[in-house]
N, C-alpha and C positions, 0 to 999 in steps of 0.2 A: 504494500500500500504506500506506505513511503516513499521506495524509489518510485511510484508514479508520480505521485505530488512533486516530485523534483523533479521526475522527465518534464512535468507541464507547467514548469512555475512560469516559464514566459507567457504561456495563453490565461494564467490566472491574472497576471500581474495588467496583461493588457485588458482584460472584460473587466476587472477592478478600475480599471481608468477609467474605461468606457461609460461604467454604470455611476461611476459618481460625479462624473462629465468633467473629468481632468485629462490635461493632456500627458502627463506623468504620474505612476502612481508608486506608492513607496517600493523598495525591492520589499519581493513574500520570500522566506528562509523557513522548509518546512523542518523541525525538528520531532523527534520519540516523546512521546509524554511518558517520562518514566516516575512519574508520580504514583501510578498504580502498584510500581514495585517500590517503592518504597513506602507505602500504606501497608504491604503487604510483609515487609521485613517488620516492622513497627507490629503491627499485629500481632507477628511470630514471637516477639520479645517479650510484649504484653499478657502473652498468654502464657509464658513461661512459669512452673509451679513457684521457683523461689521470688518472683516480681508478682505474683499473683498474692503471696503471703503479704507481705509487704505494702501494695496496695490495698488488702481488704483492713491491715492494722492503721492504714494509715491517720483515721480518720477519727480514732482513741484517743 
């Protein structure tokens, strides 16, 4: 999916012009949202027995 987005950033970057009736339109730079894997390392941790002790004393 990605490499598509980067095969076609020229035709995005030009219907982005097109549509907001500029003759220039910013460069697009498509990047991974790697947000997901790190929600999901963060999870892994959270759920860990000795942070799980920890968090449930926390609040004693």
């Amino acid at each position: 999916m990605l490499k598509a987005l980067r095969t076609n950033t020229a035709f995005f970057q030009r219907e982005a012009a097109r549509r907001i009736k500029m003759k220039y339109a910013a460069r697009i730079k498509f990047l991974p949202d790697e947000s997901f894997d790190e929600g999901a390392h963060i999870e892994k941790l959270l759920s860990d027995p000795k942070v799980k002790q920890d968090l449930n004393g926390a609040g004693e």
